[in-house]
C-alpha positions, 0 to 999 in steps of 0.5 A: 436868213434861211432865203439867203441859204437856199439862194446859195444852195441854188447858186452851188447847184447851178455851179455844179450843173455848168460844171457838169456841162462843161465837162461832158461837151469838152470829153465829147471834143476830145473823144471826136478829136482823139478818133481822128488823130488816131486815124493819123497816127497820133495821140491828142498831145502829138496833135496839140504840139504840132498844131501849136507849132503850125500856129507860133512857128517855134516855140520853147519847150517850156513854153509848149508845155505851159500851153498844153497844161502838161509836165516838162517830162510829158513834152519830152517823150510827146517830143520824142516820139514827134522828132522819131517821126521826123515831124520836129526837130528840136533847136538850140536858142541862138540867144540863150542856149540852154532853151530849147525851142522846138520847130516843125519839120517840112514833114511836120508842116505837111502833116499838120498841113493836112491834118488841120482842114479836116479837123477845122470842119469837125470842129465847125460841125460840131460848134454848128448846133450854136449861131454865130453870135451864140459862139462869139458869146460862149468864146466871151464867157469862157474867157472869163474862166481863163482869169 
């Protein structure tokens, strides 16, 4: 009886140290990503909404907010700030108008066009200290995380 307690002991330990791991290599992403944004004049949220834009083309604000884990209220003022850029604009659904989609601008897409080499070798660095095949497993085990 008291084995199966110490193996669960090691397994919550174990839980604890991913954790920990987790959360230090995601702050350390951030905090490399947040210095570069700066230097273009964003925030982290401002980055995500546009890069998803450049990747999906536009997309429902409530929609952008589900992808970013982030209020409606929050998407609004990342918006705002975006639209006063003149990086987004925001559209009315053809099929339902009370969605409202948001799209990038042609000041956007040459922004977010600009933006994306740079930060894609950031990236790439920083992943580099894993091979190929270390990465395509890490991608595959944090899936799992994703339900």
């Amino acid at each position: 009886m008291k084995e199966g307690k110490v193996m669960a002991s090691e397994k919550k330990q174990m839980a604890l140290e991913l954790w920990e791991k987790l959360s230090k290599a995601y702050d350390k992403y951030k905090r490399i990503q947040a210095k570069q944004m700066f230097s273009e004049n964003l925030t982290a949220p401002q980055f995500g909404v546009l890069e998803i834009l450049y990747k999906t083309g536009p997309v429902p604000l409530k929609r952008l907010s589900e992808e970013m884990m982030v209020t409606g209220a929050n998407i609004t003022c990342v918006m705002d700030n975006l639209e006063k850029e003149g990086f987004v604009k925001r559209i009315f659904s053809k099929e339902d108008r009370r969605v409202i989609l948001a799209d990038l601008t042609t000041a956007g897409k040459a922004k977010i066009g600009s933006i994306m080499p740079k930060y894609s070798d950031n990236i790439a660095a920083l992943t580099a200290v894993l091979n190929e095949h270390e990465q395509k497993e890490l991608v595959k085990l944090l899936s799992k995380f994703q339900g």
